[in-house]
Residue frames as qw, qx, qy, qz and C-alpha x, y, z in Angstrom:
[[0.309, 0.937, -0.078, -0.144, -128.06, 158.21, 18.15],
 [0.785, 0.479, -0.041, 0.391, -124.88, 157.87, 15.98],
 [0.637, -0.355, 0.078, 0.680, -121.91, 158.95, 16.56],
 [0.241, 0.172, 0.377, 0.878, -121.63, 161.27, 13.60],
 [0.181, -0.734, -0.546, -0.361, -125.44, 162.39, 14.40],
 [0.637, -0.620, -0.233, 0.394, -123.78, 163.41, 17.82],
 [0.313, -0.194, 0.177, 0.913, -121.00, 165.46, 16.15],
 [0.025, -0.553, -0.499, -0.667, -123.42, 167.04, 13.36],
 [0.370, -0.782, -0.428, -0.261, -125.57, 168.25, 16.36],
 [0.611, -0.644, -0.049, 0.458, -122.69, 169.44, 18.40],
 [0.381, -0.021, 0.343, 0.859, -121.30, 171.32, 15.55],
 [0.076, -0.732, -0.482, -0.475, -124.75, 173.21, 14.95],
 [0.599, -0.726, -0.339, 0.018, -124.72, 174.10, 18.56],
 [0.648, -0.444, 0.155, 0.599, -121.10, 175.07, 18.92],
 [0.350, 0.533, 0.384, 0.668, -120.92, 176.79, 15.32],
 [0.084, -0.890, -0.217, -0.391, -123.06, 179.80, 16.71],
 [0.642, -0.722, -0.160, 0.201, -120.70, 180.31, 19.81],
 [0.673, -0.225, 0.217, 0.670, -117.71, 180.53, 18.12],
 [0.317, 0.586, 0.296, 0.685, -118.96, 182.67, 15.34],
 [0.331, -0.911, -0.196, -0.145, -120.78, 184.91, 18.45],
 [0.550, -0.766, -0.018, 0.331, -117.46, 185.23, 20.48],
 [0.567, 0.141, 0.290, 0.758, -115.13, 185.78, 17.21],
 [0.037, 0.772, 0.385, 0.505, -117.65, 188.73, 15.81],
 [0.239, -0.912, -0.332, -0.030, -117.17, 190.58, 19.51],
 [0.751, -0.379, -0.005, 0.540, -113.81, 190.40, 19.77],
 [0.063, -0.928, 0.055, 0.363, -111.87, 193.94, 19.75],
 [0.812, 0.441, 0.041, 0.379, -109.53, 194.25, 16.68],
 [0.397, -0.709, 0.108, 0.572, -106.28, 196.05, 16.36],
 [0.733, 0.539, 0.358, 0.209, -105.87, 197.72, 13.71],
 [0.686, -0.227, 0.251, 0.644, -102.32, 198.88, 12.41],
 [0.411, 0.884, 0.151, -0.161, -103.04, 202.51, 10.53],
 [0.034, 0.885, -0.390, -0.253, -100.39, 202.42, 7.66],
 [0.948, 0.237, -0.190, 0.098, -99.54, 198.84, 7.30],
 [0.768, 0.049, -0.082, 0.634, -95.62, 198.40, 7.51],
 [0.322, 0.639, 0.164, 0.679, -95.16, 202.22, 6.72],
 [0.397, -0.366, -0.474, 0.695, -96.63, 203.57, 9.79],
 [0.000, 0.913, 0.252, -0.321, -98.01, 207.03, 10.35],
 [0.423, -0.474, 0.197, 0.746, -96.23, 209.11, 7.34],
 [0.351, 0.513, -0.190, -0.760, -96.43, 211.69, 4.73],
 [0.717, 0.295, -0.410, -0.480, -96.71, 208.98, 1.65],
 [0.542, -0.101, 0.833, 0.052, -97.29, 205.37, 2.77],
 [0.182, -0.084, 0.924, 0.326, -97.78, 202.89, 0.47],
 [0.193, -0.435, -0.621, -0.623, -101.16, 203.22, 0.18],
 [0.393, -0.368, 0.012, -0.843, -103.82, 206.08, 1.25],
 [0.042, -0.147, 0.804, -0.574, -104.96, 206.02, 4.33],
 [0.574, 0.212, 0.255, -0.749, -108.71, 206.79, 3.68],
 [0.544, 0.385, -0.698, -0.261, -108.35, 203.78, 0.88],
 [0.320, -0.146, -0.917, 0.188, -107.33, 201.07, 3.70],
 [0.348, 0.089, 0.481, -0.799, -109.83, 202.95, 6.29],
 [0.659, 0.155, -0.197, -0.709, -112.62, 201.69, 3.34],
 [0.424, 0.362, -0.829, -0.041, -110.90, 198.63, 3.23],
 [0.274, -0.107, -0.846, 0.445, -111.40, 197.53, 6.76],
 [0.437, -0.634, -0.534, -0.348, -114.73, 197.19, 9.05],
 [0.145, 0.337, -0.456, 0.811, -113.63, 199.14, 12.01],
 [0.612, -0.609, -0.490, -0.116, -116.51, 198.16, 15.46],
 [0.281, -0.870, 0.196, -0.354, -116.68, 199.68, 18.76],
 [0.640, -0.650, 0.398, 0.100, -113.56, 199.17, 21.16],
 [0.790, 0.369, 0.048, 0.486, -111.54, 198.57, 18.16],
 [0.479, -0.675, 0.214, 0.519, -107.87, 200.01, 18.89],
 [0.549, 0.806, -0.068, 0.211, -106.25, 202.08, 15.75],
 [0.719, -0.298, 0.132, 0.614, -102.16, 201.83, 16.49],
 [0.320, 0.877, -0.254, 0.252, -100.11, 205.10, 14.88],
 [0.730, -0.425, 0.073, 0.530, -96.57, 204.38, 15.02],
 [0.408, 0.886, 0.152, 0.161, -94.43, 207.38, 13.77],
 [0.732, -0.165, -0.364, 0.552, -91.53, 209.33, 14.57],
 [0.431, -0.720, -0.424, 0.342, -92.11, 211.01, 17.77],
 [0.524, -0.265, 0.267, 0.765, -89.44, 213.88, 16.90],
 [0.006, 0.093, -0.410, -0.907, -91.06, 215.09, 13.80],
 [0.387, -0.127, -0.678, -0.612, -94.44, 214.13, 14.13],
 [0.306, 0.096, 0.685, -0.655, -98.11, 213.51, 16.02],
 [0.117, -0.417, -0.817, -0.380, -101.60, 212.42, 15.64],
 [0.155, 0.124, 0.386, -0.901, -104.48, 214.61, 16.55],
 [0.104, 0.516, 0.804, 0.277, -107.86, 213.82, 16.44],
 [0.048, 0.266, 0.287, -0.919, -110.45, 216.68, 15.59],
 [0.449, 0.593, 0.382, -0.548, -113.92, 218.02, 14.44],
 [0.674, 0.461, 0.554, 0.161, -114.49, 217.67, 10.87],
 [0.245, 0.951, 0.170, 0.080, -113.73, 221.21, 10.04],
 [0.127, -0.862, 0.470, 0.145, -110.37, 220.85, 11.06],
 [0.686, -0.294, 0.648, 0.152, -109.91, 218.43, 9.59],
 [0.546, 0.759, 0.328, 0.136, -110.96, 219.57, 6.33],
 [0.075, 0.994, -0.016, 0.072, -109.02, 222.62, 7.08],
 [0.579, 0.441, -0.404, 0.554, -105.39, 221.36, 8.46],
 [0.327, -0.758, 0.286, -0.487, -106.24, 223.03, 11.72],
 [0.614, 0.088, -0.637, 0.458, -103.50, 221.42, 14.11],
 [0.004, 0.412, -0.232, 0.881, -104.81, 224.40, 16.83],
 [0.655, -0.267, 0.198, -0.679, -107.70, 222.73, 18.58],
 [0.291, 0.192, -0.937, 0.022, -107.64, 219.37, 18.92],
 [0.802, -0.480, -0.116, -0.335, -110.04, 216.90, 20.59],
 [0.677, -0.630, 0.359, 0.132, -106.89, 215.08, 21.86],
 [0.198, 0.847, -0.490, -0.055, -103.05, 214.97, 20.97],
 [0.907, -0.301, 0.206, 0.212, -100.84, 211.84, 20.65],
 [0.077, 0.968, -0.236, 0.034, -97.15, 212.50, 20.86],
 [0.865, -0.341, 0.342, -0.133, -95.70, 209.17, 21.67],
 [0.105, -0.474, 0.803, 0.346, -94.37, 207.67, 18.83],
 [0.316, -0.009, -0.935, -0.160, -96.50, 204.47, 18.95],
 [0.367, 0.017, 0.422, -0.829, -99.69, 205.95, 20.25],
 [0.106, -0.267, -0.918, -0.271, -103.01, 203.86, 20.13],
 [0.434, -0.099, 0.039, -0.895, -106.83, 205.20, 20.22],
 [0.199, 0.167, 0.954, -0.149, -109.35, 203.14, 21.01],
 [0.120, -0.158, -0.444, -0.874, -112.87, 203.36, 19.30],
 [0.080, 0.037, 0.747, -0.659, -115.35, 203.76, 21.79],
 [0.481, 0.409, 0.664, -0.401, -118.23, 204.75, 19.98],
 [0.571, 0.381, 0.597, 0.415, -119.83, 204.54, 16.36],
 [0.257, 0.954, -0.023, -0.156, -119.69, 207.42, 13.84],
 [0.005, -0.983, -0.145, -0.114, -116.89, 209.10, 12.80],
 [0.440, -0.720, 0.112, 0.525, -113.57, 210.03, 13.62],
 [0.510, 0.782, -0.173, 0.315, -110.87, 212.58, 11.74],
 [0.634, -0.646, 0.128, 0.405, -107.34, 212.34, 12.35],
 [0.548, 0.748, -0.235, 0.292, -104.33, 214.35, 10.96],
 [0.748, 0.007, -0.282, 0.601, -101.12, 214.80, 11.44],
 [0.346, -0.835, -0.216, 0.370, -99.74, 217.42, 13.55],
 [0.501, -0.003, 0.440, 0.746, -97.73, 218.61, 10.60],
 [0.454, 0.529, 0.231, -0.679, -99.61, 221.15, 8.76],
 [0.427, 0.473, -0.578, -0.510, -97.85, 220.77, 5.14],
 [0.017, -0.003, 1.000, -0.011, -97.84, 217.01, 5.58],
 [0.338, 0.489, 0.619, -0.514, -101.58, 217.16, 6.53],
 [0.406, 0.636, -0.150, -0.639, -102.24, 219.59, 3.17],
 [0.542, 0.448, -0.614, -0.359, -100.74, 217.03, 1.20],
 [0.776, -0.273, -0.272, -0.499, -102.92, 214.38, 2.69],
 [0.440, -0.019, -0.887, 0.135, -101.63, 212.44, 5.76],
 [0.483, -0.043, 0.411, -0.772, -105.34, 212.35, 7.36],
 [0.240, -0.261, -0.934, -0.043, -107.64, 209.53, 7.98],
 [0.552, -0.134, 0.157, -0.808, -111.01, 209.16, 8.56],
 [0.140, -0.072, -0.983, -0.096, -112.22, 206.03, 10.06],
 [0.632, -0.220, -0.215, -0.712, -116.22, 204.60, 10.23],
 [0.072, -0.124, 0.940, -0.309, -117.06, 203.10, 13.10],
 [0.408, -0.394, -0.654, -0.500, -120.11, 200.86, 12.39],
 [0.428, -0.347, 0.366, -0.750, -122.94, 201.03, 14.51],
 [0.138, -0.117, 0.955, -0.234, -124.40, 198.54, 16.74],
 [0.328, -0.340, -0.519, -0.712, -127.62, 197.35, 15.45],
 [0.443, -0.221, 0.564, -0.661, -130.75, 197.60, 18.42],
 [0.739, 0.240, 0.196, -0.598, -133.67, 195.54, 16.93],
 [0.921, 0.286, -0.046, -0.260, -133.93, 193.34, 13.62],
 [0.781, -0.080, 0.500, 0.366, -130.99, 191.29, 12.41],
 [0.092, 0.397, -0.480, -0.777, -128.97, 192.76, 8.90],
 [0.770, 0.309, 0.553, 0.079, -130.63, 191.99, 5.87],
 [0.692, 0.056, 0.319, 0.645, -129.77, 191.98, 2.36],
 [0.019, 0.770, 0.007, -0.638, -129.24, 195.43, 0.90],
 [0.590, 0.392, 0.502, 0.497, -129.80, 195.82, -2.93],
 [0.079, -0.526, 0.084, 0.842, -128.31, 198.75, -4.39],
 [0.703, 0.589, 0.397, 0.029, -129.78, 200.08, -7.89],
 [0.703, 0.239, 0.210, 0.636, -127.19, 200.73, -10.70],
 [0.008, 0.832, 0.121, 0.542, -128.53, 204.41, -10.76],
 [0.459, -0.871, 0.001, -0.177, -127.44, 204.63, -7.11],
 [0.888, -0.055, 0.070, 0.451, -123.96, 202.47, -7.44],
 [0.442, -0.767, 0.147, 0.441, -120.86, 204.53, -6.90],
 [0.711, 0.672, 0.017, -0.206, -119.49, 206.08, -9.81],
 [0.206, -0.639, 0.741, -0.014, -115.58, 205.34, -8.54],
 [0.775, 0.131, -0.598, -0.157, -116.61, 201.20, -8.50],
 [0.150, 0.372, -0.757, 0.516, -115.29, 201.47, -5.64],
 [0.546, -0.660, -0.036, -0.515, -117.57, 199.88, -2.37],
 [0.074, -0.789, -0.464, 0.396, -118.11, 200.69, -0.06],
 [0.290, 0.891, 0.186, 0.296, -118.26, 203.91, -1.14],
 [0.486, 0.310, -0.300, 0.760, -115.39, 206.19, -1.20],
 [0.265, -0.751, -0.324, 0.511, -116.05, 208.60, 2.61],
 [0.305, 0.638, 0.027, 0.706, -116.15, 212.19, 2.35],
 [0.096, 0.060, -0.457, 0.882, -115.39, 214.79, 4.86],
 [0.481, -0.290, -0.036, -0.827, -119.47, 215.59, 4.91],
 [0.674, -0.338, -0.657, 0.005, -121.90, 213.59, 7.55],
 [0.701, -0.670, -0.244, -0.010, -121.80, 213.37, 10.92],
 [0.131, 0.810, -0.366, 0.439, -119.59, 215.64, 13.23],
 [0.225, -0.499, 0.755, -0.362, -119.19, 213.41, 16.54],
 [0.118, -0.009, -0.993, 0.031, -119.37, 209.64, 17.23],
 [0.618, -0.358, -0.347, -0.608, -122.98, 208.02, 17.96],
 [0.567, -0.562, 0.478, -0.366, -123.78, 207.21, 21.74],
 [0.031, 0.274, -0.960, 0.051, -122.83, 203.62, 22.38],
 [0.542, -0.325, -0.725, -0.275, -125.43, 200.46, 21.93],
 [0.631, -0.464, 0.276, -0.557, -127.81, 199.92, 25.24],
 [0.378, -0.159, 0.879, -0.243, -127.51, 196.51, 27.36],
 [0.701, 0.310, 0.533, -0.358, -130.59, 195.58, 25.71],
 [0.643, 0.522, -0.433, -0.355, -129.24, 194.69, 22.05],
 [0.027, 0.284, -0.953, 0.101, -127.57, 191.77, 23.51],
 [0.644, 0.197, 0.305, -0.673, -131.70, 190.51, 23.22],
 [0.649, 0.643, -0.230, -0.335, -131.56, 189.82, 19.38],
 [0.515, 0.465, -0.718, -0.051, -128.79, 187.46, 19.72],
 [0.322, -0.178, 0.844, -0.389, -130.06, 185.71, 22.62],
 [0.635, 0.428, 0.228, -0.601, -132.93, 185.34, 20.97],
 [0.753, 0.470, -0.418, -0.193, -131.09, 183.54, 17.49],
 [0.042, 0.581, -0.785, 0.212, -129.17, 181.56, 19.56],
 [0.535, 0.070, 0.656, -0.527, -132.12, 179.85, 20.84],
 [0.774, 0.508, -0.061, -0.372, -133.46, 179.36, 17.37],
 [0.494, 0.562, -0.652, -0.123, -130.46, 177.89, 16.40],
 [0.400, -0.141, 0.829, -0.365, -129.93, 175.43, 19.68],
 [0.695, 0.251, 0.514, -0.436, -133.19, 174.14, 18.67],
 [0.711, 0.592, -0.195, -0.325, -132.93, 173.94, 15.20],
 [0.243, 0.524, -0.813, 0.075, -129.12, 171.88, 15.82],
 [0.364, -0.137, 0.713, -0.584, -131.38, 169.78, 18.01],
 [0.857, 0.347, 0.332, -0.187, -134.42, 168.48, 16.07],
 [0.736, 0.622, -0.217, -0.157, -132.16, 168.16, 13.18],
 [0.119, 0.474, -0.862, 0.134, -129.37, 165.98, 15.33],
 [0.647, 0.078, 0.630, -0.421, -131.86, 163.90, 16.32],
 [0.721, 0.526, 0.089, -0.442, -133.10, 163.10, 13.04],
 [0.351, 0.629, -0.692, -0.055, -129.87, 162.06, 11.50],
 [0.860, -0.403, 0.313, -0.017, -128.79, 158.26, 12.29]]
């Protein structure tokens, strides 16, 4: 076997690993950009939230100042509503970070009310973990296409009220399972090369 037949087949084989350990890795993800947790950044919050794919154990940073200001996550209804009075939990730090444990959901505001009325709140989707098939493609029809242009589509406050449970042990199947397909497939098809 060639040299180059050698690399070709070691690059089939190695391809899926890297792509598998890049895809699990936990992101951080800076809410606010430069700006930071405040009444008018640069650009809406729910805007970059669409922007960005957001997976479980992903870490959401709020930096702010500590003095005039907090993050609170809560229930959808208070978050619709401004309610600063119940919280699910309170950060007060300055330069507080959440982690995203499981899919669905979350609402955060600020601990401001007026600030809050005159939108600094986020909602972020955390995707879920798939159990079974692999993604395929999704075709939207024009009749169902957002009428903003925007996609993803723009969230709204309606849907789901608390995160979905976390993935079982046993989705980690499905990718043992293409990994193998692929091994093989980087195999008969380094061979073949000279």
């Amino acid at each position: 076997m060639s040299s180059s037949a050698l690399f070709l087949g070691l690059m089939f084989l190695l391809t899926p690993l890297l792509l598998l350990s890049s895809s699990s890795q936990a992101l951080d993800f800076h809410v606010g950009g430069k700006d930071g947790w405040v009444l008018k950044p640069s650009d809406y919050y729910n805007h970059w939230a669409q922007r960005n794919r957001f997976q479980v154990n992903d870490t959401l940073n709020f930096k702010y100042n500590k003095k005039r200001d907090s993050v609170l996550v809560v229930k959808k209804e208070d978050y619709d509503s401004c309610n600063i009075d119940n919280p699910k939990q309170k950060m007060d730090d300055g330069d507080s970070s959440f982690k995203l444990g499981d899919s669905g959901l979350y609402f955060f505001i600020t601990g401001n009310v007026d600030h809050c009325k005159q939108g600094q709140k986020l909602i972020v989707l955390v995707m879920a973990v798939r159990h079974h098939n692999p993604p395929s493609t999704v075709v939207v029809p024009p009749s169902q296409a957002p009428e903003s242009g925007l996609w993803p589509p723009l969230i709204h406050s309606s849907g789901l009220d608390a995160p979905a449970p976390s993935p079982s042990k046993a989705s980690c199947v499905g990718v043992s399972v293409g990994f193998g397909v692929v091994v093989w497939i980087g195999l008969m098809f380094g061979g073949f090369v000279y």
